[in-house]
N, C-alpha and C positions, 0 to 999 in steps of 0.2 A: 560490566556486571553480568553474569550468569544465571539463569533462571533455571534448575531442575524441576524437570516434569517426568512423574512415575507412568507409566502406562501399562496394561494387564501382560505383559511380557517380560523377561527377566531386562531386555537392553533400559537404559538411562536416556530422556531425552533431554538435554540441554537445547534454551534459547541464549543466545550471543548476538553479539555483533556481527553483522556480513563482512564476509574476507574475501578479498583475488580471488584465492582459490574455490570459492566454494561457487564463482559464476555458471561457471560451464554445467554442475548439477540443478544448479537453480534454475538457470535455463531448457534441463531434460522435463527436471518437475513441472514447470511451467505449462513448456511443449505437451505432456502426458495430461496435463490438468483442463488445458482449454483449448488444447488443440492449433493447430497455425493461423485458422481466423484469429486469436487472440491479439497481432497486432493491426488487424484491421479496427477495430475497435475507436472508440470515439476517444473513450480515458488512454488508448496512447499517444494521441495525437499531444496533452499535457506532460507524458514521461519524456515522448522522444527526445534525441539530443540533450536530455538534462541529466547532472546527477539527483540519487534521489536525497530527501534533506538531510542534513547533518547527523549523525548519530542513531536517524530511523531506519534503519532497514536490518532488519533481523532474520536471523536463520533458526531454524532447531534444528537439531544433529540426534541422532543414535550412532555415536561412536563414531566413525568415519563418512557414515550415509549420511546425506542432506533427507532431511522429513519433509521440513514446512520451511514458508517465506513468506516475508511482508513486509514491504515496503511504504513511505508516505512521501510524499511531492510535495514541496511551493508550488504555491499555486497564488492568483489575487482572485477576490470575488469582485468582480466589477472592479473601476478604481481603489486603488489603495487602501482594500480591506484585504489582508494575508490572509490565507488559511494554509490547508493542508489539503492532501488528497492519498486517500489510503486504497491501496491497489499495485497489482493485485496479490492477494492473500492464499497463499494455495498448499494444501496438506499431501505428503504421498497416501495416493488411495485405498494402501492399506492399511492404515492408520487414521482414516477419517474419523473415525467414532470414540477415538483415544482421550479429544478435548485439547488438540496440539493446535488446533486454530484458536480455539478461544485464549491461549495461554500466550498465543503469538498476539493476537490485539489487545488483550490486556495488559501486556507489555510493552507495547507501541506505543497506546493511548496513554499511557502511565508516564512514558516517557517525554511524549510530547506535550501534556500539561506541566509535569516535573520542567518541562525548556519555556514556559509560556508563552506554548501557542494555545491561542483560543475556540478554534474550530477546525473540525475535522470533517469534510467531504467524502465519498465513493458514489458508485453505484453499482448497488448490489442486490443481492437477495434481503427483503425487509424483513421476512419471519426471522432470516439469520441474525441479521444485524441490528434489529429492534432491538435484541437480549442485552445487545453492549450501549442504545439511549440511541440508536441510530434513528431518525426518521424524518420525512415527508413534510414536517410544518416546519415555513419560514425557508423552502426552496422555490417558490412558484416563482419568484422575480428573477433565477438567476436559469443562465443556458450553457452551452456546452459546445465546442467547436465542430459539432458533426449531431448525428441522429443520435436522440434521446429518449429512453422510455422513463417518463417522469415518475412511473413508481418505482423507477428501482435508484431513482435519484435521493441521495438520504444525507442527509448533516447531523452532525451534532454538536452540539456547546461543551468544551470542556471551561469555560467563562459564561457565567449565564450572563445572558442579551449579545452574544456574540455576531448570532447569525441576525439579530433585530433588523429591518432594513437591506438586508444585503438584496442587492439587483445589481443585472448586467451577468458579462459575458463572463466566464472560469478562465482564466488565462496561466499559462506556465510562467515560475519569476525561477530563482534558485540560482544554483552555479552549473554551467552548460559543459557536459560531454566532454574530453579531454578531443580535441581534433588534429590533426597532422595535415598542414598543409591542405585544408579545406574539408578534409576526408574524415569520417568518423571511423574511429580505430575500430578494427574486428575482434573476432574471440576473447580472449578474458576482458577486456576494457569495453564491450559491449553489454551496457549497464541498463541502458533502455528497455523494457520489459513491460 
């Protein structure tokens, strides 16, 4: 399914499904977005080596150009509570202001209660992400495989009482990286992000 989004320029942006081809832009956007600290980061330590979930990972396009990305992870909250882990989310920067991120999580999210899963993880900017029911109550029991700043740690219930109780550690579950012979494949099949 296809999602059109108008923006104050004559181009069209379409949200879709993430394709092969569209890694290696996703990857520049990325790079341009957050810079190469991006995979030092704590939340990749849950992407690395995995694909991301089933059907979540979306792109918008104007025309042939990659715009925007966002992705969502398996993840378990402590034992054998699944969630999601959404990240990272990122617009080309001349099109921040268009509303191509907000149309990319609402899309995501939509999709992700449409597959019933019950919660949704990041960590992010809270002004941002409060707009989409992202927040701070009912994460204090749970931690992260690296350095964490607990306000930018945020859940949300697409199942209310999802996050009730969750404690313990975020750990990566899902289907793992296509590998060769021990080796994580390069360029296009370099899905981790």
């Amino acid at each position: 399914m296809a999602i059109h989004v108008s923006i104050s320029n004559p181009a069209s942006v379409v949200i879709a499904d993430e394709q092969l081809r569209h890694i290696d832009a996703r990857e520049s956007l990325l790079d341009a977005a957050f810079g190469p600290e991006r995979l030092g980061k704590t939340s990749e330590r849950l992407r690395e080596g995995r694909l991301p979930a089933d059907g979540l990972a979306l792109v918008a396009t104007a025309g042939e150009r990659l715009v925007g990305t966002v992705r969502l992870w398996n993840v378990t909250l402590g034992p054998s509570r699944p969630s999601l882990l959404l990240g990272p989310l990122a617009v080309d920067g001349t099109l921040r202001a268009a509303g191509i991120g907000g149309q990319l999580m609402r899309a995501a999210l939509g999709r992700a209660k449409d597959e019933g899963h019950a919660s949704v993880i990041l960590v992010g900017d809270a002004p941002y992400y409060s707009r989409f029911g992202f927040g701070a109550a009912k994460m204090d029991k749970l931690w992260m495989p690296g350095p964490l700043d607990r306000a930018r740690f945020l859940g949300l219930e697409l199942v209310p009482g999802a996050l009730d109780g969750a404690r313990g550690l975020v750990s990566p579950t899902g289907v793992e990286a296509p590998r060769w012979r021990d080796v994580e494949l390069p360029g296009a099949w370099r899905i981790a992000a």
